[in-house]
LUMDRENVEX-130132 format. One line per 10 residues: for each residue x, y, z of C-alpha. Coordinates in steps of 0.5 Angstrom, whole numbers, padded with zeros to 4 digits, always signed. Layout:
BEGIN
X,Y,Z | ...;
***
This chain:
BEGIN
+0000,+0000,+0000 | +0003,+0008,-0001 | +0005,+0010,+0005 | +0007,+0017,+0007 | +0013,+0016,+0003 | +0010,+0019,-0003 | +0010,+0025,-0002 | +0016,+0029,-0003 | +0018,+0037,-0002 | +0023,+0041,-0004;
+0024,+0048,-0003 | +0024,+0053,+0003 | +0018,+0052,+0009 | +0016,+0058,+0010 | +0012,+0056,+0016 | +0006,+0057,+0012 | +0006,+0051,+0008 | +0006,+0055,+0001 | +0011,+0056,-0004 | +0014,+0050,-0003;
+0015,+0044,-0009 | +0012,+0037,-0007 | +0012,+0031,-0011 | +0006,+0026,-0009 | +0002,+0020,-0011 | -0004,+0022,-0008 | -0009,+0023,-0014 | -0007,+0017,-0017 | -0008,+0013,-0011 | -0015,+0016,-0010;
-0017,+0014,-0017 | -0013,+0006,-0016 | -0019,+0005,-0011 | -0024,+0000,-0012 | -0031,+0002,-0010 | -0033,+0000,-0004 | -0037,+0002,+0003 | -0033,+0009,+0004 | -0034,+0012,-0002 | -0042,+0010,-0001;
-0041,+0014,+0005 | -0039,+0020,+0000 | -0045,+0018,-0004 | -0050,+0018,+0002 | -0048,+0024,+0006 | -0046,+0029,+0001 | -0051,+0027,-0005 | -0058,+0026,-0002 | -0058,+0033,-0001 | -0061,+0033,-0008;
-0067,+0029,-0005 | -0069,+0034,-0001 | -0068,+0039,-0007 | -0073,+0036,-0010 | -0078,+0034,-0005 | -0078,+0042,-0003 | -0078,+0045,-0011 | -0083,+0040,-0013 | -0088,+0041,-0007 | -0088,+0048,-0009;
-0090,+0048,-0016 | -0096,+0043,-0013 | -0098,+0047,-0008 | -0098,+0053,-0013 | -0106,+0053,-0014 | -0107,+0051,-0007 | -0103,+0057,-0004 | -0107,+0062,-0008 | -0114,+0060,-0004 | -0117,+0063,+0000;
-0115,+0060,+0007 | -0108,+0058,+0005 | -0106,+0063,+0011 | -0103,+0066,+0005 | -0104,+0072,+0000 | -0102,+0070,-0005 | -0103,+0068,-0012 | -0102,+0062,-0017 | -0098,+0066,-0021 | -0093,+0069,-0016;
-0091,+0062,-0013 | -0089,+0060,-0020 | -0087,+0066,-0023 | -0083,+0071,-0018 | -0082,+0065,-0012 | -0079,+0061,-0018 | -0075,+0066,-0021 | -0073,+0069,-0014 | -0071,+0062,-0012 | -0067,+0061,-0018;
-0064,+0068,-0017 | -0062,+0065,-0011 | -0059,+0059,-0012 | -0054,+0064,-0017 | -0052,+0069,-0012 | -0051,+0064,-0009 | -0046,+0059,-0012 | -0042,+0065,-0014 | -0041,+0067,-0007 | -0040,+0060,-0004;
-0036,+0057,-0010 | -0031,+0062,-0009 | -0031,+0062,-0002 | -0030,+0054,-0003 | -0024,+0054,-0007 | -0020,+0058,-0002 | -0023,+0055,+0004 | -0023,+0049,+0003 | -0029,+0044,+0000 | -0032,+0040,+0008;
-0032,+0048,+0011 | -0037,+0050,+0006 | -0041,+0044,+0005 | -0044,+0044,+0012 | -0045,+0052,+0012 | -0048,+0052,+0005 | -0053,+0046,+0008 | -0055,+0050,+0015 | -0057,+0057,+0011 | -0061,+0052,+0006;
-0064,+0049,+0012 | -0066,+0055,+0016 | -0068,+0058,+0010 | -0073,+0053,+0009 | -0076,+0052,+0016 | -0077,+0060,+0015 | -0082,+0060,+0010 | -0086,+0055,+0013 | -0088,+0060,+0018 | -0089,+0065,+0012;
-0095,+0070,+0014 | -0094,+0075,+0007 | -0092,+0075,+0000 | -0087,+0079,+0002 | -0084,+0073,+0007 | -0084,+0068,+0002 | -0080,+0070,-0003 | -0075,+0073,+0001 | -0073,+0066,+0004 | -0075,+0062,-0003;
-0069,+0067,-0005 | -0064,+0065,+0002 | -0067,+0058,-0001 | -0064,+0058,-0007 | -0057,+0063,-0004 | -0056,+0056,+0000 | -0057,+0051,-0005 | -0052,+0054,-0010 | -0047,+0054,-0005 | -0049,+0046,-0005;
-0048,+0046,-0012 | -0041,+0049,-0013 | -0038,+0045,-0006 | -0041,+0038,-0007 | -0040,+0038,-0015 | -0032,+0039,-0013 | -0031,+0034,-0008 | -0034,+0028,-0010 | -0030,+0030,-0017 | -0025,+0030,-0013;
-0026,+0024,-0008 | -0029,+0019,-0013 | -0025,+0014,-0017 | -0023,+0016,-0024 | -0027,+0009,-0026 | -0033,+0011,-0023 | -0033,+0019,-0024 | -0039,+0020,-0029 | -0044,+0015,-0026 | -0044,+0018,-0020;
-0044,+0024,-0021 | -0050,+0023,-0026 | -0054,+0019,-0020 | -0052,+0024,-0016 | -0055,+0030,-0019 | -0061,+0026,-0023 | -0062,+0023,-0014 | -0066,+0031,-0014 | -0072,+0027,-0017 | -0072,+0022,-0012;
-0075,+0028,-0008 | -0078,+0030,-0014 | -0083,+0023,-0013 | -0083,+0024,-0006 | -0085,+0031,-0006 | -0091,+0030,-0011 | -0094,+0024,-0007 | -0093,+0029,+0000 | -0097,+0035,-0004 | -0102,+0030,-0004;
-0102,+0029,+0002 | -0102,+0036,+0004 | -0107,+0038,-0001 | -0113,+0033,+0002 | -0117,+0038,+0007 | -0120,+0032,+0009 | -0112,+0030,+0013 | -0110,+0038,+0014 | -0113,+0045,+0014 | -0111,+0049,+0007;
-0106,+0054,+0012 | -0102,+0048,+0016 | -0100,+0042,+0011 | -0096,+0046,+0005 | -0093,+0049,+0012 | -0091,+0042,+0013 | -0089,+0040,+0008 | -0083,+0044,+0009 | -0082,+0043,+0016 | -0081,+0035,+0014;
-0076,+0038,+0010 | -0071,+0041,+0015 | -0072,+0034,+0019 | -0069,+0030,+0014 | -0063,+0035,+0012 | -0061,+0035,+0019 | -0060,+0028,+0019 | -0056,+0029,+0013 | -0052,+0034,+0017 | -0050,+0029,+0022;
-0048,+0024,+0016 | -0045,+0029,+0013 | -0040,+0031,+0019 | -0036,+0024,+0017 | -0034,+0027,+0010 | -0027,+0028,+0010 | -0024,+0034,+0006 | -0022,+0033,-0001 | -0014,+0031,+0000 | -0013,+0034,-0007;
-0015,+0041,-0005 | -0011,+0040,+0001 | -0005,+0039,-0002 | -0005,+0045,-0006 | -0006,+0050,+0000 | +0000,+0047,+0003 | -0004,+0042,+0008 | +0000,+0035,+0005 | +0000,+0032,+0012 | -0007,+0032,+0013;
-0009,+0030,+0005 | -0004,+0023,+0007 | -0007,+0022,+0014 | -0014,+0022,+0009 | -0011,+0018,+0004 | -0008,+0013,+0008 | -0014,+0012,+0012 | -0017,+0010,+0006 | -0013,+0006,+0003 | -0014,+0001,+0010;
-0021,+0000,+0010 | -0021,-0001,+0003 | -0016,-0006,+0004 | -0020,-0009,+0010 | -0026,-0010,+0006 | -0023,-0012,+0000 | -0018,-0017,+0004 | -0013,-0015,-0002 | -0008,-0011,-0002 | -0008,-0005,-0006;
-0005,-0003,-0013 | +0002,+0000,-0013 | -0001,+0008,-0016 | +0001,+0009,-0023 | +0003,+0016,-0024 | +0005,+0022,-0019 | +0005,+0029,-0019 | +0009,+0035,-0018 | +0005,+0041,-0014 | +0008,+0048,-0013;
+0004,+0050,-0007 | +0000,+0056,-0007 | -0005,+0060,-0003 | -0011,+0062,-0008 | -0012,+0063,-0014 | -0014,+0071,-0016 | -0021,+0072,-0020 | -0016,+0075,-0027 | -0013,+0068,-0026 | -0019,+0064,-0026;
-0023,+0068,-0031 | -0016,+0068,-0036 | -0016,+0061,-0035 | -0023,+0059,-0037 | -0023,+0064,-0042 | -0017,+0064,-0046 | -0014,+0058,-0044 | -0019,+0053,-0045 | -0025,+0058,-0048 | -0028,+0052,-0052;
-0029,+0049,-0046 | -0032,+0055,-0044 | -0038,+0055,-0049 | -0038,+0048,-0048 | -0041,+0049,-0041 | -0045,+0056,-0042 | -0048,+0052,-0048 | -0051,+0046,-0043 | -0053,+0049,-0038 | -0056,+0055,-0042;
-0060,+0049,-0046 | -0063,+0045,-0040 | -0065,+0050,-0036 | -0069,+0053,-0041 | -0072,+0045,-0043 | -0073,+0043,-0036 | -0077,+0051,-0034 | -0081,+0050,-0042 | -0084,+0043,-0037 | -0084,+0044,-0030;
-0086,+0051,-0030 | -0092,+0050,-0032 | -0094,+0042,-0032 | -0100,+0044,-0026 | -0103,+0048,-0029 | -0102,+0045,-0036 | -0106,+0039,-0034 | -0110,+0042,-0030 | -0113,+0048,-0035 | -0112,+0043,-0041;
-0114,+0036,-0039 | -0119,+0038,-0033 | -0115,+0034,-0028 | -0116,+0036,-0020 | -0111,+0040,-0018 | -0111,+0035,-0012 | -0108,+0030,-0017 | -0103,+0033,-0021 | -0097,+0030,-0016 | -0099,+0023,-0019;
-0097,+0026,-0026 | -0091,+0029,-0024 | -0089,+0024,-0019 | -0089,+0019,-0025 | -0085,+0025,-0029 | -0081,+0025,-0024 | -0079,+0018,-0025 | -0078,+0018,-0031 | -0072,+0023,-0029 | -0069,+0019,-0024;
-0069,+0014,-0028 | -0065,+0017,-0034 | -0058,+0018,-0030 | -0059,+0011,-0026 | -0059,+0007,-0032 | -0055,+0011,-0037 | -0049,+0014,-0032 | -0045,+0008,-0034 | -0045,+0009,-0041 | -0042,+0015,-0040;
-0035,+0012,-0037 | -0036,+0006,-0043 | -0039,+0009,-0050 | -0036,+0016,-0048 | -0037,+0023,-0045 | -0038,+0026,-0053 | -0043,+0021,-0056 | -0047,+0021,-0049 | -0048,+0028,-0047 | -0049,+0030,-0056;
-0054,+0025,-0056 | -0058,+0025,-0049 | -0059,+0033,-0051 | -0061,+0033,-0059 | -0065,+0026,-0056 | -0069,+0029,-0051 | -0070,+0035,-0056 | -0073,+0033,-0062 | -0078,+0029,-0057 | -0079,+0036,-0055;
-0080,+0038,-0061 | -0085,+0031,-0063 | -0089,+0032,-0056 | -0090,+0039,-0058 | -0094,+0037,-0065 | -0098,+0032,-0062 | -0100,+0039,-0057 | -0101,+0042,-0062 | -0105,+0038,-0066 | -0110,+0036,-0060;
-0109,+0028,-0060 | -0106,+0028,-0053 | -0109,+0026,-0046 | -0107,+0028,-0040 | -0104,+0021,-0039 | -0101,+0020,-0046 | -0098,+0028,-0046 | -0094,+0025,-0040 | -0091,+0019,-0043 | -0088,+0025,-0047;
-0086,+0028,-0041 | -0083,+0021,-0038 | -0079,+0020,-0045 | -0077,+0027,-0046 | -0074,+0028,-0039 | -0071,+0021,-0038 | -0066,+0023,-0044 | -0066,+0030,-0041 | -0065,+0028,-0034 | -0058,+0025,-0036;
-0055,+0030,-0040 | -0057,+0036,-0035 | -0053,+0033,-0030 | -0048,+0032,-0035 | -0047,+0039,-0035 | -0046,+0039,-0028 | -0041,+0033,-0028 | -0037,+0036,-0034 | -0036,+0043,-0031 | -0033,+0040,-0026;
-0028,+0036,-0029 | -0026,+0040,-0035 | -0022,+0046,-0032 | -0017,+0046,-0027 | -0017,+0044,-0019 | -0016,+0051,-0017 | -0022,+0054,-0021 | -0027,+0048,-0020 | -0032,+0050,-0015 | -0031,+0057,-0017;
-0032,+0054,-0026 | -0038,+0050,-0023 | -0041,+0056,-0020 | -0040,+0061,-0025 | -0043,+0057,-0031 | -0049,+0055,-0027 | -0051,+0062,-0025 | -0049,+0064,-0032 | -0054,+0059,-0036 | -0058,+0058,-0031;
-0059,+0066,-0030 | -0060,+0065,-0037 | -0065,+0060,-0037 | -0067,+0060,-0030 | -0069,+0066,-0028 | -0072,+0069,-0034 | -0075,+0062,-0036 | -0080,+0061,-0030 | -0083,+0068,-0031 | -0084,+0067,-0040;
-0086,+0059,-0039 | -0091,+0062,-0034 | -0094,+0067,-0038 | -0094,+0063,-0044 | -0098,+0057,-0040 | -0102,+0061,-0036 | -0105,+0064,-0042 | -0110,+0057,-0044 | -0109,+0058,-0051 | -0106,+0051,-0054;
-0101,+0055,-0059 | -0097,+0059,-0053 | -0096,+0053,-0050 | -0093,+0049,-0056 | -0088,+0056,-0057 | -0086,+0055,-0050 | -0084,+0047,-0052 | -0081,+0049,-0058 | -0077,+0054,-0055 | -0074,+0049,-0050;
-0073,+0045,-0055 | -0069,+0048,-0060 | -0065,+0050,-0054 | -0064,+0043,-0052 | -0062,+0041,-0059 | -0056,+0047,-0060 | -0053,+0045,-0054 | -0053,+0038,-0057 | -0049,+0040,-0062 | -0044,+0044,-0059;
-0042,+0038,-0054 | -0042,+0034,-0061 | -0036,+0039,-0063 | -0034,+0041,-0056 | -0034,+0036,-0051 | -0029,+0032,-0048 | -0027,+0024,-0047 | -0026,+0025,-0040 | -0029,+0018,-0039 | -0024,+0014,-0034;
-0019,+0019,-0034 | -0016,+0023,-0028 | -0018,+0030,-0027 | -0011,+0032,-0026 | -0010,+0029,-0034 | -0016,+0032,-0036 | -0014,+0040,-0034 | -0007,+0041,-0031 | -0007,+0044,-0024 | -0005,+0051,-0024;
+0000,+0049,-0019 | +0003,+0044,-0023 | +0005,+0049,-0028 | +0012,+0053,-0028 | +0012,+0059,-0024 | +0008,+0064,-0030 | +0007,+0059,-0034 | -0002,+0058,-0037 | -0004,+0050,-0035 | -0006,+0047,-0042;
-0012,+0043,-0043 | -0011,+0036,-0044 | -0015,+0034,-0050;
***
């Protein structure tokens, strides 16, 4: 097994841990690892916050019209909640990656995680007690400030923490996990809107109360979630990245009861203490600008796809097809299937098949079924259950390219700029389509005219398959290999020199 031998300095100590040379085995030896219980402790305590994610913004959109009645406790209307919560609560999450990614890549990835999930946690125990419109979208906005941190820390550590071998799955399951609450928070609205089990002013209240329970437990989960060894390197801490590693590797060991592969690479790091934001941006938007487009390109697509269904799928069924507002979870809870279901069972094709061919195809795949669903609408041959068996199929392709934008921001620029990366593209392209998505796809669905309806899909659509043809050009074959291969780190360049790509 690699030992503490591994990592060699050169150079002057400081007394700071920065401006020295060290030579390390430590990324190879993460990436050498099979899987085993550790890596299911990562998965558990930093993944299944999207579970919460998806019960809490799913249990919104269903109770929309519920809020809007008279005794809800509540003045509010229908409109508002999906339209000005729903862009709030995205203007928050992209506020709020950008502030907590930058701080992520100077502080450390543990520190961050456990701050971004408090302040999501007592956001949302704040808007269940919400008396006016005002209160509720002040705390949809804090919501949303904290699960954009989320996205930047977790996205970075579990890159940085899971095997090569494994990364794309993971990451995917991971992200495509938020439909898991999805289905929880569909059957919950149920419950919530039945007046026969709860007064209209108490179960929406609830519903998020139940929320903040869970994410406590997951808080606790979350305490045994080590730092990312890779970060710790580069800021100088090596000692503590071979304490991590080591423990590691000895419990693997103990399960597998084999010992562990030598590592086949190492890795020479000029120890540093942050990265400047000219650094960053003349990173992402010089040396690796093709990779730059590539990133604003998906994220800009599946927001716009998602909000083109999800914005306004209540209120579609519900003034097209006359289903009971009561029962729109039931759809949505079989939608939201559909989503899981896409990652879960293609993630590992794109660590076999490849990036390039899986992310291309999913986009332009689930685009032109959009496109085909959005005829049938038009033409007024759908019912309420077959227009969501268009639904299903659409979203169980998009689901799988949508957290491949995720996973391929963060494992396509250097380590420095990785939170910060994955902040930046998914306020930007979510801001794009996220913010001004919810308040157009609100409109055009609201309206009850068939042909408003059928240009919101085509928008998501077309955006949806541009993005696929961007990634069939731009897209790069990360599949199975390491971070530091597929972008060198910063500090692993000559003092003044840029980091290349690795194509």
């Amino acid at each position: 097994m690699a030992t503490g031998a591994d990592v060699g300095v050169d150079g002057v100590d400081d007394g700071s841990g920065h401006g020295r040379t060290i030579t390390t085995r430590i990324p190879a030896r993460l990436d050498r690892l099979p899987w085993s219980r550790w890596h299911w402790t990562i998965v558990i305590g930093l993944g299944t916050v999207w579970i919460l994610d998806g019960l809490e913004v799913t249990v919104v959109g269903n109770i929309a019209s519920r809020l809007s009645e008279p005794g809800s406790g509540l003045a509010i209307s229908s409109s508002q909640v999906t339209g000005t919560a729903a862009a709030l609560y995205v203007a928050g999450a992209c506020s709020g990656a950008l502030f907590w990614g930058r701080l992520t890549d100077r502080h450390g990835r543990k520190k961050l995680f456990m701050i971004t999930l408090v302040v999501y946690l007592a956001a949302t125990a704040l808007t269940s007690i919400s008396f006016a419109p005002w209160w509720f979208f002040v705390f949809r906005f804090l919501t949303g400030f904290g699960i954009g941190g989320e996205y930047a820390a977790i996205n970075s550590a579990i890159d940085e923490l899971i095997p090569s071998y494994y990364r794309g799955r993971v990451d995917l399951i991971i992200n495509g996990s938020f439909w898991v609450g999805a289905v929880g928070g569909s059957l919950l609205s149920i419950v919530a809107l039945n007046t026969d089990f709860l007064a209209k002013d108490v179960g929406w209240r609830l519903t998020f109360a139940l929320g903040v329970v869970l994410g406590l437990v997951i808080l606790l989960v979350r305490r045994n979630v080590p730092e990312s060894p890779r970060w710790l390197l580069i800021h100088g801490r090596e000692r503590e990245a071979e304490e991590i590693v080591s423990s590691i590797e000895r419990q693997v060991e103990a399960e597998k009861g084999e010992p562990l592969p030598e590592p086949a690479s190492e890795l020479v790091i000029h120890q540093r203490s942050g990265v400047s934001f000219r650094e960053i941006a003349r990173t992402v938007f010089h040396d690796y600008r093709r990779r730059a487009v590539l990133g604003f390109s998906l994220f800009v697509g599946q927001a716009f796809l998602y909000n083109a269904i999800t914005f306004g799928f209540g209120v579609i069924l519900t003034k097209f097809f006359d289903v009971p507002t009561g029962d729109t979870g039931y759809y949505f809870a079989v939608i939201a299937v559909g989503n899981f279901l896409g990652p879960l069972l293609l993630g590992k094709l794109f660590d076999t098949v490849g990036r390039k061919v899986m992310i291309s195809s999913t986009y332009l795949g689930s685009g032109l079924l959009l496109f085909l669903t959005a005829w049938l609408f038009g033409r007024g041959v759908l019912t309420a259950g077959t227009l969501t068996a268009c639904w299903c199929a659409v979203l169980f392709l998009a689901s799988a390219g949508a957290s491949s934008a995720y996973l391929t921001v963060s494992e396509i620029f250097p380590m420095e700029t990785r939170a910060m990366s994955i902040a930046f593209f998914y306020a930007l392209g979510t801001a794009a389509g996220g913010i001004s998505g919810p308040l157009l796809f609100a409109d055009l669905t609201g309206t009850g005219k068939v042909a408003d309806t059928v240009l919101a899909f085509q928008i998501g659509a077309g955006l949806m398959c541009a993005a696929g043809l961007v990634a069939a050009v731009c897209a790069v074959n990360a599949e199975r290999r390491s971070l530091e291969d597929i972008a060198t780190p910063l500090a692993a360049a000559p003092p003044g020199g840029a980091a290349k790509a690795s194509a």
